[in-house]
VEXSEBA-426956 format. One record per residue: x, z, y of N, C-alpha, C in turn; residue in three letters. Coordinates in steps of 0.05 Angstrom, whole numbers, padded with zeros to 5 digits, always signed. Atoms other than C-alpha are relative to their C-alpha. Layout:
// VEXSEBA-426956
XZYXZYXZYALA...
END
This chain:
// VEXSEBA-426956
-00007+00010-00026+00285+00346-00008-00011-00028+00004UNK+00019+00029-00005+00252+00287+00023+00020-00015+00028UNK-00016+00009-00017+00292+00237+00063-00016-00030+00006UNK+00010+00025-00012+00257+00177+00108+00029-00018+00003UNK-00011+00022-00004+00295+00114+00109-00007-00014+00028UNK+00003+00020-00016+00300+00077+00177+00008-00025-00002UNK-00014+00022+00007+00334+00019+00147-00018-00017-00016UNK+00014+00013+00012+00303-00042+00124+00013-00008-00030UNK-00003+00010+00028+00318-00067+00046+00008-00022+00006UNK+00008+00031-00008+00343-00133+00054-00014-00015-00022UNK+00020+00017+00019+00302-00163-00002-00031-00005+00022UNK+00024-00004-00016+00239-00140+00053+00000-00010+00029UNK+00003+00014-00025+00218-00178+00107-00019+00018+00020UNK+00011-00030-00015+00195-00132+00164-00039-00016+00012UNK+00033+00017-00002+00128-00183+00164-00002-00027-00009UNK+00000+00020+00006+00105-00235+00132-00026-00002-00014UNK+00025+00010+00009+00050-00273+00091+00006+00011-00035UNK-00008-00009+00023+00057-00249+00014-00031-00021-00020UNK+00025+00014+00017+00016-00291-00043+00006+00015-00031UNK+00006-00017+00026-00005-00254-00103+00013-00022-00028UNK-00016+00016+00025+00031-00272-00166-00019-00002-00021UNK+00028+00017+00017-00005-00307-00223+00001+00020-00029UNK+00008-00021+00019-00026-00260-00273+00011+00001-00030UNK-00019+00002+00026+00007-00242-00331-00029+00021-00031UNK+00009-00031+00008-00041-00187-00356-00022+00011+00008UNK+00032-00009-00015-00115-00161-00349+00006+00022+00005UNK-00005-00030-00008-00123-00100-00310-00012+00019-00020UNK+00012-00023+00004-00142-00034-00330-00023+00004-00004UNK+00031+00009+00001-00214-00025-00348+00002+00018+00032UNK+00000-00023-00024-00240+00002-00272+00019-00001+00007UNK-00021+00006-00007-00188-00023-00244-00016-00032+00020UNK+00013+00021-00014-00216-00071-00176+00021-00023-00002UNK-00015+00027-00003-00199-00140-00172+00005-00014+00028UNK+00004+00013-00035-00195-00153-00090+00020-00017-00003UNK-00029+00022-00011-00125-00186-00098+00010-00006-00025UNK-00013+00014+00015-00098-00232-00152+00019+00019-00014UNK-00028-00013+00005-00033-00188-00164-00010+00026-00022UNK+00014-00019+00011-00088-00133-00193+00001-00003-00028UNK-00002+00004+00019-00080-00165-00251+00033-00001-00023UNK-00028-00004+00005-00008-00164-00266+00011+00037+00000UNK-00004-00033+00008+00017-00097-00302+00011+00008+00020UNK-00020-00015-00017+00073-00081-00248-00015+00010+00038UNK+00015-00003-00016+00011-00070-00201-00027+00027-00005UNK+00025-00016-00003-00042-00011-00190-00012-00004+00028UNK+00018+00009-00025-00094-00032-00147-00034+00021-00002UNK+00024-00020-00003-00155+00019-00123-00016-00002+00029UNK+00018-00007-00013-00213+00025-00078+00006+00019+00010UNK-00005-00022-00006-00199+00079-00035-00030+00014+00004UNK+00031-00013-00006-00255+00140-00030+00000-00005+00039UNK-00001-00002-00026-00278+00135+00040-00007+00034+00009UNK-00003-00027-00004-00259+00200+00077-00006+00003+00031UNK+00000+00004-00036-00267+00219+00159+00021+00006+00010UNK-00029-00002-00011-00199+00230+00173+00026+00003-00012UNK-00020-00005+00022-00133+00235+00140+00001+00027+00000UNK-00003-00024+00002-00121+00295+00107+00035+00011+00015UNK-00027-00011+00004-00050+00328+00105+00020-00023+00002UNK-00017+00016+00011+00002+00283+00115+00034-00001+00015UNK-00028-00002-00011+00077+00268+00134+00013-00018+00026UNK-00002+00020-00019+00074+00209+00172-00021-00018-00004UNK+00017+00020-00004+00036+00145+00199+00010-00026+00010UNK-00003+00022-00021+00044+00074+00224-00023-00023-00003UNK+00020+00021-00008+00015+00016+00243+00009-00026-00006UNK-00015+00026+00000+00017-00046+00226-00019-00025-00004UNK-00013+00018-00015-00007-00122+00223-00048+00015+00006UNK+00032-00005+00001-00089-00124+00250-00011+00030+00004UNK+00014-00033-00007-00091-00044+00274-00007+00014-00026UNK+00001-00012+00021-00075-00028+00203+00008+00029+00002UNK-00011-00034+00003-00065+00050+00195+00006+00016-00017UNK+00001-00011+00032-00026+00079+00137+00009+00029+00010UNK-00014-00031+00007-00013+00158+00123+00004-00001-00019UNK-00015-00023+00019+00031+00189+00076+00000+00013-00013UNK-00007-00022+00014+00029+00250+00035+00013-00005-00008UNK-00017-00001+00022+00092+00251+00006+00010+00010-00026UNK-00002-00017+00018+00088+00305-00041-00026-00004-00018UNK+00026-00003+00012+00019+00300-00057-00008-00034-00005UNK+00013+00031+00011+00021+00221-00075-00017-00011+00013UNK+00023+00007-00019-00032+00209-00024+00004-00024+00013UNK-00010+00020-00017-00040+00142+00011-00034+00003+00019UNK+00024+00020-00012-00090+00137+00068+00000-00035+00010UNK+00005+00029-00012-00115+00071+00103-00022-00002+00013UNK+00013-00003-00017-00147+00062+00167-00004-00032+00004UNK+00006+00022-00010-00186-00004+00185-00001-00012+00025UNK+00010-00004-00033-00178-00013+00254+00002-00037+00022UNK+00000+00020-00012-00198-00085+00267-00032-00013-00010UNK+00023+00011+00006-00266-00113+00273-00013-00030-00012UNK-00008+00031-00003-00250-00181+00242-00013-00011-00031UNK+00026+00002+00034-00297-00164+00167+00015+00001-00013UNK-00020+00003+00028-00228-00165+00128+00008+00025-00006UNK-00009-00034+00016-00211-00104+00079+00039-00004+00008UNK-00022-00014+00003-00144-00069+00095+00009+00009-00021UNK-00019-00006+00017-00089-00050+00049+00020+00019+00001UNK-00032-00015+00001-00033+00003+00041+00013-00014-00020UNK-00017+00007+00020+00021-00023-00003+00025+00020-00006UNK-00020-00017+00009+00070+00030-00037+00017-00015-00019UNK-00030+00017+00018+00137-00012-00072+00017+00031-00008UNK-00027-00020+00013+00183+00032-00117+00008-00018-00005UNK-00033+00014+00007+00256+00014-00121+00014+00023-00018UNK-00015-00025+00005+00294+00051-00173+00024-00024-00022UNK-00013+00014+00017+00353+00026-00185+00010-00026+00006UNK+00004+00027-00014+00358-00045-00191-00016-00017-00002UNK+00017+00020-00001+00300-00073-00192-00028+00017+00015UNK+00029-00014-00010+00219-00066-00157-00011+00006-00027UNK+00014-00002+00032+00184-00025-00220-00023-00007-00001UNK+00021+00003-00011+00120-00022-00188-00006-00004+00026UNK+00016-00001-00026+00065-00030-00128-00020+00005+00000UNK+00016-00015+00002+00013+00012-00111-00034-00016+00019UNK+00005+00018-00025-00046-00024-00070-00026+00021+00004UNK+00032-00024-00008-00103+00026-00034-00015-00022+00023UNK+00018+00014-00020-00155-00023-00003-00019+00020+00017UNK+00032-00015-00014-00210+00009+00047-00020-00025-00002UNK+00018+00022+00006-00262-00037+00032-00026+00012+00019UNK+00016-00008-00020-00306+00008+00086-00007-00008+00025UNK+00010+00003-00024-00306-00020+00152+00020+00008+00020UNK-00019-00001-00022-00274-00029+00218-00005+00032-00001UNK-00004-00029-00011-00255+00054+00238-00001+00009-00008UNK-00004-00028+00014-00259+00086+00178+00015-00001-00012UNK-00031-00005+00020-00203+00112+00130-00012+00001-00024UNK+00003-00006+00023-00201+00108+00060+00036+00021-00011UNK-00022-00013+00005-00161+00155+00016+00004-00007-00037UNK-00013+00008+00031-00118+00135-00053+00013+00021-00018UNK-00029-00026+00013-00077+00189-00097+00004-00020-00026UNK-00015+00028+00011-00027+00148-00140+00015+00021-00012UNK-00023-00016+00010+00021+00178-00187+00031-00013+00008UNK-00021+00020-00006+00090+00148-00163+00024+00020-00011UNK-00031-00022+00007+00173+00179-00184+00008+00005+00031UNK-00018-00004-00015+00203+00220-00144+00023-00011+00009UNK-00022+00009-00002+00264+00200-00150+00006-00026+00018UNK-00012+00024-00008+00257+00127-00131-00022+00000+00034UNK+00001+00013-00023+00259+00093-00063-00039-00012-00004UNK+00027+00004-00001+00184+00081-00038-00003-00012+00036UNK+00004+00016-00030+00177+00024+00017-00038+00001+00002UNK+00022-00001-00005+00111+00030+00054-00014-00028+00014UNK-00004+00022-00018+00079-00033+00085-00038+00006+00005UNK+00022-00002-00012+00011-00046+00123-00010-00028-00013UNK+00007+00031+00005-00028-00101+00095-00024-00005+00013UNK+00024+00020+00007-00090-00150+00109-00008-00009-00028UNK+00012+00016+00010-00133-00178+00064-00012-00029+00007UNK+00011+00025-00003-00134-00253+00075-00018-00017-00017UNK+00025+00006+00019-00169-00273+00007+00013+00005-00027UNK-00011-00007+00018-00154-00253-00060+00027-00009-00009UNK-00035+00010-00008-00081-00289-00055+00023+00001+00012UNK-00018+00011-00025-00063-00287+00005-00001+00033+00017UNK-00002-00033-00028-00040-00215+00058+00012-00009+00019UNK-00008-00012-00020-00015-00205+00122+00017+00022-00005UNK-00003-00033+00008+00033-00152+00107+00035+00002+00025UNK-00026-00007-00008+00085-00116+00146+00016+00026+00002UNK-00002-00022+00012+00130-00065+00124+00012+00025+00019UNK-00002-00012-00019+00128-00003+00164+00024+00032-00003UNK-00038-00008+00007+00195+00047+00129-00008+00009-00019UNK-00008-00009+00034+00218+00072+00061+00006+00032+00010UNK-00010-00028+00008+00226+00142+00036+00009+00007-00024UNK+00002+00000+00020+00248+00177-00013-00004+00031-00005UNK-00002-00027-00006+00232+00246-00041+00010+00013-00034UNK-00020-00015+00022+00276+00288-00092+00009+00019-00006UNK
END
């Protein structure tokens, strides 16, 4: 069963500026470095493949700069649509909550270009709470991000 959350978290601000946290931890080999935070274990950060449309998905929103995220909820899928001609890479951001604390965050850049989508597949838990947010890329520190609703599926 899969249940959307319309309720915000209060820990989550429904927009705001976010600065990447100072690294604890080298990434992954193959593992991109666009944003500071890439380097900190409680982070997976990826290049998305560039695709022509979202595949399959459950939902969409929008958010800050004509950002465009889809869904798959079952299938782990994150797209991300660029939809601002302004040269800066877009972001999906996936947060798990399980429990009491954030375990992880998932980050799917499009590094392609104003109007096209990229696509991510992420392993994430069922079980736990999964806030979605829309980001910018302001420079490897610094986002634009605003969070567009939580789900959970179980």
């Amino acid at each position: 069963m899969r249940r959307v959350m319309s309720w915000a978290m209060a820990t989550l601000a429904t927009a705001g500026i976010v600065v990447a946290a100072a690294p604890t931890a080298a990434a992954a080999p193959g593992e991109p470095q666009f944003f500071g935070s890439c380097d900190v274990s409680l982070y997976t950060c990826q290049d998305g493949a560039k695709v022509s449309a979202p595949g399959p998905h459950d939902r969409c929103g929008t958010g800050p700069e004509h950002t465009k995220v889809c869904i798959r909820y079952d299938g782990d899928v994150v797209y991300v649509q660029d939809g601002s001609s302004d040269g800066r890479a877009v972001m999906a951001v996936i947060e798990q909550y399980t429990g009491k604390h954030w375990d992880n965050a998932r980050l799917c850049r499009n590094p392609h270009g104003h109007g096209t989508w990229a696509r991510c597949r992420f392993d994430w838990k069922e079980s736990a709470t999964k806030v979605v947010q829309g980001s910018v890329l302001l420079s490897t520190s610094l986002t634009r991000t605003e969070t567009l609703w939580s789900f959970e599926n179980n």
